[in-house]
N, C-alpha and C positions, 0 to 999 in steps of 0.2 A: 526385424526392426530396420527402419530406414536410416541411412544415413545422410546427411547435409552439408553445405559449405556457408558459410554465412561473409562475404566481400564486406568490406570499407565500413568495419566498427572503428566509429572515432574512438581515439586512443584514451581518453577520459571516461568513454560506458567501459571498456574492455579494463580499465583498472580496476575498478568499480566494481565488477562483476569479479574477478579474481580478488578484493579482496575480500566481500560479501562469502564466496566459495571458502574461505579459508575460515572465516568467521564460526560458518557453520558447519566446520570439516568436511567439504565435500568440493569435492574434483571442479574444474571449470564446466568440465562437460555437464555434471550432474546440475550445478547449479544453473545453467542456460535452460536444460531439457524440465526441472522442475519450475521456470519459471513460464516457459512454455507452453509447461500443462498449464498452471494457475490460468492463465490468461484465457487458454482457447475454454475451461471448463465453467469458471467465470460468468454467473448468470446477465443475461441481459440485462437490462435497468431503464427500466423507462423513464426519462427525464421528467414528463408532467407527473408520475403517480411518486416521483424523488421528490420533488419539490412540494406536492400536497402533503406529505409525509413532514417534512422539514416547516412546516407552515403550522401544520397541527399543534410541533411539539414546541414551536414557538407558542403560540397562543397556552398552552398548558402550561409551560413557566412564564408567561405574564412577560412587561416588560423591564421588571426589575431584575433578572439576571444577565450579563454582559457576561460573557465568556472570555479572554485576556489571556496571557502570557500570564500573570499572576497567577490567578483561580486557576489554570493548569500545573502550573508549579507546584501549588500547593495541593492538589490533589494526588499529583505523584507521589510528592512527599509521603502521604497521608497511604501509601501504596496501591494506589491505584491505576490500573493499565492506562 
């Protein structure tokens, strides 16, 4: 395995990331190197075929659904991710 150095993390990701790490019991280093993988593993996303996607599912719930802070609230509530 390689090792790395990583220079001039502002002191606000570097809290962040330590307390994320503790969050989810795992080391700084662990929590840097799996966030590392996510990213580079990460599929590509093609912006137009995002957007025809998001256009779709607009048109399938019509224009009477607003999405809000509310209606999220209350689907939490309702236990939903």
């Amino acid at each position: 395995m390689a090792d790395i150095t990583v220079r001039g993390i502002p002191d606000e990701v570097y809290e962040r990331l330590k307390e994320e790490a503790e969050r989810r019991h795992r080391s700084l280093n662990q929590e840097i190197v799996h966030r590392i993988e996510a990213s580079v593993r990460a599929p590509a996303v093609d912006p137009k075929e995002h957007l025809e996607r998001i256009r779709a599912t607009r048109r399938e719930l019509g224009d009477g659904v607003r999405v809000d802070d509310t209606l999220l609230e209350r689907a939490r509530s309702e236990g939903r991710p």
